[in-house]
C-alpha positions in Angstrom: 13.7 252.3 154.9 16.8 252.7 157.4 17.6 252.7 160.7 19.9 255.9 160.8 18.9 258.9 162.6 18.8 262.4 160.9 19.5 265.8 162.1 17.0 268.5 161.8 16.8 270.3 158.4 17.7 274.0 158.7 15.5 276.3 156.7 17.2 277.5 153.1 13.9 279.2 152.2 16.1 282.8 151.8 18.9 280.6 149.1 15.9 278.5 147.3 14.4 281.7 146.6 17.9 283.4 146.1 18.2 280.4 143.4 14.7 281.4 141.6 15.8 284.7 140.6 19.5 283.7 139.3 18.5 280.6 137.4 14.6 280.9 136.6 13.3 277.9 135.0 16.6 275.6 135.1 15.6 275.7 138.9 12.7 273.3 140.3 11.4 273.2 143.8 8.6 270.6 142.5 8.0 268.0 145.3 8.2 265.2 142.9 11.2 266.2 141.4 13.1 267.1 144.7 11.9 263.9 146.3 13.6 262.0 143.0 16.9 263.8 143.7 17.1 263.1 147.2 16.3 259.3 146.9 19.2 256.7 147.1 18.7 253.5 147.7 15.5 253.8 149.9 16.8 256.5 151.9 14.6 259.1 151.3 15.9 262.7 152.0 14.4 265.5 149.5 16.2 268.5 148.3 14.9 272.2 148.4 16.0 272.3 145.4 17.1 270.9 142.0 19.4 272.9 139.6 20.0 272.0 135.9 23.2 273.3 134.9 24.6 273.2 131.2 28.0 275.4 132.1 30.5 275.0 134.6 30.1 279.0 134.7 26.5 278.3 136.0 28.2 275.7 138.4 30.6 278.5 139.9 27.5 280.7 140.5 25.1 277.8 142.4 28.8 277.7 144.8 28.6 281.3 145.0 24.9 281.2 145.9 25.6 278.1 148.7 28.1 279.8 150.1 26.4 283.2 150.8 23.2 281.5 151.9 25.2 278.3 153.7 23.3 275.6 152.2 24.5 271.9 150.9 25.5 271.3 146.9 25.1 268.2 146.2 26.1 267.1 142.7 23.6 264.4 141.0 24.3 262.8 137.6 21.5 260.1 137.4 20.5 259.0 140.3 21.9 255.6 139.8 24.0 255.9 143.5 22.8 253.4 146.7 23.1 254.0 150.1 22.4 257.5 150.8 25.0 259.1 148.1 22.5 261.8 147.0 20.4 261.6 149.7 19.8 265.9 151.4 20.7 264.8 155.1 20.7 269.0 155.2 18.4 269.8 152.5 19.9 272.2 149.9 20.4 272.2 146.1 20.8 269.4 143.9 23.2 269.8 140.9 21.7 268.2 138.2 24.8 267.6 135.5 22.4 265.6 133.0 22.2 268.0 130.7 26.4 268.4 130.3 26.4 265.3 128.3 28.6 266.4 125.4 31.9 264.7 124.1 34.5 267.2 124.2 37.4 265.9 122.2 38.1 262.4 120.6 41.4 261.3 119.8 41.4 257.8 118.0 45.1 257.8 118.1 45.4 257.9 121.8 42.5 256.1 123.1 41.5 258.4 124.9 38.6 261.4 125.2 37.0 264.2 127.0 33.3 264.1 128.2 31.0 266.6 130.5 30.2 265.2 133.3 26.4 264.2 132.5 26.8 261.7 129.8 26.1 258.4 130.6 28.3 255.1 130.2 25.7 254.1 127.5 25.5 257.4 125.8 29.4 257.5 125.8 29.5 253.9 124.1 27.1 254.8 121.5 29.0 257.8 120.1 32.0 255.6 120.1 30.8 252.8 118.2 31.7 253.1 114.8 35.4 254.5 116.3 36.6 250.8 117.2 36.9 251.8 120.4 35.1 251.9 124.0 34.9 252.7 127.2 35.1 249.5 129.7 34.0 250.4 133.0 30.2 248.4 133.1 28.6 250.2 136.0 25.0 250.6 135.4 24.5 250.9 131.8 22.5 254.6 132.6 25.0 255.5 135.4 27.2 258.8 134.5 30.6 259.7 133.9 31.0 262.3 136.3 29.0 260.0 138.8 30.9 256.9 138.3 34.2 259.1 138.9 32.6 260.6 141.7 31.8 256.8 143.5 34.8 255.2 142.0 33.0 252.8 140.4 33.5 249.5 138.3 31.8 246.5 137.4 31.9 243.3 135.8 35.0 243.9 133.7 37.1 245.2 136.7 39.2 242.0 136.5 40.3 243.4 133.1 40.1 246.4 133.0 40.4 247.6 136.6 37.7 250.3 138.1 37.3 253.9 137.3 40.2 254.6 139.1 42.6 253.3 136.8 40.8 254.7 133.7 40.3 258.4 134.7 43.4 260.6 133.2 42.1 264.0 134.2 39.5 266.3 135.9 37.6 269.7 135.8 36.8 270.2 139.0 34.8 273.5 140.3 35.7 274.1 144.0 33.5 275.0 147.1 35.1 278.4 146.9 34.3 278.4 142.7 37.5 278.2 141.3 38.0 275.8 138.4 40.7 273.4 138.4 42.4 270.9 136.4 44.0 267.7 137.7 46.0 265.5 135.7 46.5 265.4 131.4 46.3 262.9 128.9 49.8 261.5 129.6 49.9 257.7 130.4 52.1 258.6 133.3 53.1 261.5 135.3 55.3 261.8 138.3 54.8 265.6 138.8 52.9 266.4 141.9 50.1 265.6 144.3 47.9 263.1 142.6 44.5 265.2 142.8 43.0 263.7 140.1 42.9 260.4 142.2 41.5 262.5 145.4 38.8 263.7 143.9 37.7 260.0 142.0 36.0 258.4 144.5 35.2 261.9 146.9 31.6 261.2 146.4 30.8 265.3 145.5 32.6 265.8 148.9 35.3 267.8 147.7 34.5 269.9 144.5 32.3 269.1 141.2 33.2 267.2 138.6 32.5 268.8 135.5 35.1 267.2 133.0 36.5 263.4 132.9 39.2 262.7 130.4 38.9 259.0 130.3 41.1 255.8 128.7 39.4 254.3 125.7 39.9 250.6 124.9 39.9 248.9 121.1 36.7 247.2 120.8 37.8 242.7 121.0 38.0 241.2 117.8 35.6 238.6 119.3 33.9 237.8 122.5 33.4 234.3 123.8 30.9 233.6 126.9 30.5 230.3 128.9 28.9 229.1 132.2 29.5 226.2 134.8 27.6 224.8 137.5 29.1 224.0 140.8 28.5 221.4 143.9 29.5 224.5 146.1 30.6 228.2 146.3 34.0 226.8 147.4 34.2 225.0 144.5 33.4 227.7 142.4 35.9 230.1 144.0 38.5 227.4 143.7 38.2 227.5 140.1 38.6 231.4 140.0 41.4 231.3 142.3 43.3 228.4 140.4 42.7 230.0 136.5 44.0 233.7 137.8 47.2 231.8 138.8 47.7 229.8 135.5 47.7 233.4 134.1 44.3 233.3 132.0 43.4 236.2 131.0 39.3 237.1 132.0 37.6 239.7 130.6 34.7 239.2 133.2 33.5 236.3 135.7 30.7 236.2 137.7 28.9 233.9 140.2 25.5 233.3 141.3 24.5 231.1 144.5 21.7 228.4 143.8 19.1 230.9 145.3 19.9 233.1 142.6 19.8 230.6 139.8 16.3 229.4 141.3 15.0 232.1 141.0 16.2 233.0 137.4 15.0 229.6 136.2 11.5 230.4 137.8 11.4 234.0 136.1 12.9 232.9 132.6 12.9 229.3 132.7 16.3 228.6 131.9 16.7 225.2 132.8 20.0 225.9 134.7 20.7 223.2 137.6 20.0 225.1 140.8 23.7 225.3 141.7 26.5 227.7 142.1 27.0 229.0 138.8 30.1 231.0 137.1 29.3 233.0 134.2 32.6 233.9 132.5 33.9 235.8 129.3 36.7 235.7 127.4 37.9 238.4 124.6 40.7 239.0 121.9 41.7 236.7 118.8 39.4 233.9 118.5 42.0 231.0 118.9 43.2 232.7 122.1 39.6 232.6 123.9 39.0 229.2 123.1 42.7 227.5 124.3 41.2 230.1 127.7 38.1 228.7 127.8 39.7 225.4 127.3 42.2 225.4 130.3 39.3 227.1 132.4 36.9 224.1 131.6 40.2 221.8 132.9 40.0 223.3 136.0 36.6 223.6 136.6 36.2 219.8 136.3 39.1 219.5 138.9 37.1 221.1 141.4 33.8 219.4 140.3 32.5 221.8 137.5 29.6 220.5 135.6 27.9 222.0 132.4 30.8 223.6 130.8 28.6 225.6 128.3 30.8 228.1 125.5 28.8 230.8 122.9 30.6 232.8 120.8 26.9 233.8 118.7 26.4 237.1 119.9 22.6 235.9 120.8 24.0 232.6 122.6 26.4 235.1 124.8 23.2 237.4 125.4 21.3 234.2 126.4 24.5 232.8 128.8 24.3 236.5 130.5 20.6 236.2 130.8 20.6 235.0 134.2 23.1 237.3 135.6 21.7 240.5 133.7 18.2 239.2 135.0 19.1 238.8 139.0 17.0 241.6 140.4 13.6 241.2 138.5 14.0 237.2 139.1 14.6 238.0 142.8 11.5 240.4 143.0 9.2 237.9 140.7 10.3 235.1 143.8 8.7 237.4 146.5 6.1 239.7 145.1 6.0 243.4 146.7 9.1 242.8 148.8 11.6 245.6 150.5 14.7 245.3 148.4 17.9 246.3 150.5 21.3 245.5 148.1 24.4 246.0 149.8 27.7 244.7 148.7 31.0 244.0 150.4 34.7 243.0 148.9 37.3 240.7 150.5 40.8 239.3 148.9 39.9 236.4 147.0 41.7 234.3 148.9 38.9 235.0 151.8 36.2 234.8 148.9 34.8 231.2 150.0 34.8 231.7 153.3 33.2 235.2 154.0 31.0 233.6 151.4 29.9 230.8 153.1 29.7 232.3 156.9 27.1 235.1 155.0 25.1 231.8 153.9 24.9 230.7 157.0 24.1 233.6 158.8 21.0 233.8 156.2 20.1 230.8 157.4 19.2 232.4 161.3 17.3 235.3 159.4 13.9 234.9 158.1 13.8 236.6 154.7 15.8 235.2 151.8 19.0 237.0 150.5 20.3 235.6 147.0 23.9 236.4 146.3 25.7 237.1 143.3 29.3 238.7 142.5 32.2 239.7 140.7 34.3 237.1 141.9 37.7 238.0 140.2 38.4 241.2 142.6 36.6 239.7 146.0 33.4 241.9 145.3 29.7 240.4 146.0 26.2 241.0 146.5 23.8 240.6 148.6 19.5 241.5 147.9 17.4 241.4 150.6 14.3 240.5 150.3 12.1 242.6 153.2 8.3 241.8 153.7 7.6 245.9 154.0 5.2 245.1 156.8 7.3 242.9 159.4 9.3 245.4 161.5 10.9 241.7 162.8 12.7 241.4 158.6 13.8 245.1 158.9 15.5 244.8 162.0 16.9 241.7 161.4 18.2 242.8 158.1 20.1 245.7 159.7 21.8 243.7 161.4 22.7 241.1 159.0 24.3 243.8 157.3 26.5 244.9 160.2 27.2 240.8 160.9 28.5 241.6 156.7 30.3 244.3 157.2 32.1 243.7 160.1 33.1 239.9 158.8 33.9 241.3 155.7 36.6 243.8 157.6 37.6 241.4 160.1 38.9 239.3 156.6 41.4 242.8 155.3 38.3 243.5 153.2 35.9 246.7 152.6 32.7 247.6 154.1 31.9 248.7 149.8 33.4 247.5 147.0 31.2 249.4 144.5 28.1 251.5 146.2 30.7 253.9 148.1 29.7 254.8 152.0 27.3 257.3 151.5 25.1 257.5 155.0 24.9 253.7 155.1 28.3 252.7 155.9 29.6 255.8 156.9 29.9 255.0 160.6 32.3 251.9 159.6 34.8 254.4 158.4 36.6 254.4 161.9 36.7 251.0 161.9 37.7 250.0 158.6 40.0 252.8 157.9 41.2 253.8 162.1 40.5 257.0 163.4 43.7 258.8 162.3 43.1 258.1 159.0 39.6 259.3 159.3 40.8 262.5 161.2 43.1 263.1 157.8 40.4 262.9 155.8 38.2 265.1 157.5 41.3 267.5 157.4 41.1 267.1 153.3 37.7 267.8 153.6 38.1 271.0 155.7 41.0 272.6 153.4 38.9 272.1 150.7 35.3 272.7 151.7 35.7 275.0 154.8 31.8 275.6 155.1 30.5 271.9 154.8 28.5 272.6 151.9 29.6 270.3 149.1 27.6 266.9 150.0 27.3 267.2 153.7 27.4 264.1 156.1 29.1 261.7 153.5 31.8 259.2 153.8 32.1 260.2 157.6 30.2 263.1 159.9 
């Protein structure tokens, strides 16, 4: 469901078929399959096409094939990508880079490796385990390499560890006019050049395909140490964030959920949780070290009203702290049965954390559908879920726009219309706003040298 118009889809019957011959069965045109690949986030936009590439020499000849018949490319990983990323607002192929899921090169050494673009964050972690090493970012566990590059994504660990944008070293990259390119090395630093590697992290498939990510590894912690903390408030909470960062305590993660949230966990799992404002936190490194954290952290909790200081360091009691927070979506959708789910997210400095956070309560308040909230409250990120009945035009419209309300506050306060999801065709006409036109205007003059014909992801990030 969405309110955004689309323009009409030209017909690529002449490159689908064009496609057939070249690639055989690695090419689809199954309704099913198409439909899959052109679904993000609700917004529902088939392909003509889906491609399953295993070479980036394949990946130079689907360009080739786009270009000669001028129709879209638009790379997919696993479909993990909200508002609109893989959505076909053209129609055209979708590159499917699932099957370029190999580890390249390991080196133990330098904490680092090489991976095609198709492996997943999961599948990379699992190779790596018995290596004493990992990879941090905590996207969706499913999500891809070359996809998580592509969004500039991160997660819960971003406080420590940053987002993909600090742990990407180096690129393949094929171009819209099929050259192959490398960006970056395995260097820690560089001060040679453009920066290309950090253009094309976060260019949503707009500006070549990823094929290769040499990414920084981490040493696994020599022990992890979870705890949670109910609140009065959502000020109180963020107080508490705001006040440990400054003593210097080093996070590995920290998370909040609103009371909705927790009541709606506690009705799924039956947790027992107080139906407050809760942080969910984690600490990691030498044993002695997380606990004089967690100590200091349960201080200032208490300052600010802090309740319920619970720590696990029992991998099964940490699994069972995380429940909630792990849990948020199927506890929201067991709460309201059959319901439209529209997530969206929004970042501000965390300074402006408590009160963007409690003007979006209120504004749920004038709306008639609930909208729990949870976050990554060290870096200013939260979420919202809506919850839509499917049937009540009334919910959709409203929720539309609650979410510009969001948006728009969430700017006003020097934050980002998308911490995480990326633009895609959702946010995509905030870009003036957020960024100014100029700055738009030099990013469509990127896009241009790069992609001269428009056919690399059409219609994202701005039109």
């Amino acid at each position: 469901m969405t309110d955004l118009s689309f323009p009409p889809r030209p017909d690529h019957s002449a490159g689908v078929a064009a496609f057939a011959t070249a690639f055989g069965d690695r090419f689809t045109t199954s309704a099913s399959v198409c439909g899959l690949h052109g679904n993000s986030s609700g917004i529902r936009l088939p392909t003509d096409g889906v491609l399953y590439a295993s070479t980036t020499q394949e990946i130079v000849e689907a360009l080739r094939l786009c270009r000669d018949h001028g129709m879209p490319l638009i790379p997919w990983g696993a479909g993990t990508s909200v508002d609109g990323n893989t959505a076909a607002l053209l129609g055209g192929i979708s590159l499917d880079l699932s099957r370029m899921d190999a580890v390249l090169r390991l080196s133990a050494e330098d904490q680092d490796c090489t991976v095609q673009a198709g492996i997943t964050r999961d599948g990379l972690n699992s190779y790596l385990r018995d290596t004493g090493l990992f990879f941090p970012i905590d996207a969706c566990p499913h999500a891809s390499i070359g996809g998580m590059a592509s969004l500039r994504a991160s997660g819960t660990t971003a406080i420590r560890y940053g987002t993909m944008r600090e742990q990407v070293l180096g690129l393949t990259v094929v171009l819209a006019n099929g050259e192959v390119i490398r960006t970056g090395g395995r260097a820690r630093k560089s001060a040679a050049g453009y920066d290309l590697t950090h253009l094309f992290v976060g260019a949503a498939g707009t500006l070549g395909v990823i094929t290769e990510v040499t990414l920084r590894l981490q040493g696994i912690p020599e022990t992890i140490m979870a705890a949670t903390c109910a609140f009065p408030d959502l000020e109180a909470a963020m107080n508490t964030v705001i006040a440990t960062i400054q003593l210097g305590v080093p996070i590995a993660k920290i998370e909040i959920m609103d009371a909705l949230q927790i009541e709606y966990c506690n009705g799924y799992m039956n947790l027992g949780l107080p139906n407050l404002p809760h942080l969910f936190i984690e600490f990691d490194g030498v044993p002695e070290a997380n606990r004089a954290h967690a100590d200091l952290m349960e201080g200032v909790a208490r300052d600010f009203g802090g309740q319920g200081f619970v720590f696990a360091t029992d991998r099964g009691e940490r699994e069972q702290i995380w429940t909630a927070r792990h849990n948020n979506g199927a506890s929201s959708l067991h709460a309201r049965p059959g319901s439209l789910v529209l997530a969206t997210d929004v970042t501000v400095p965390i300074s402006r954390l408590a009160e963007c956070l409690s003007e979006t309560h209120a504004d749920l308040e004038k709306v008639d559908f609930p909208g729990p909230i949870s976050g990554h409250v060290g870096d200013g990120n939260f979420h919202v879920l809506l919850l839509l009945d499917p049937k009540s035009d009334r919910e959709q419209e409203q929720a539309h726009r609650f979410m510009d309300r969001l948006i728009e506050r969430a700017i006003r306060m020097d934050g980002t219309c998308s911490g995480e999801h990326g633009m895609g065709l959702a946010k995509k006409k905030w870009a003036p706003v957020e960024f100014g036109e100029g700055a738009v205007e030099a990013m469509r003059t990127v896009k241009r040298a790069f992609d001269p014909l428009n056919i690399l992801n059409p219609g994202k990030i701005f039109d």
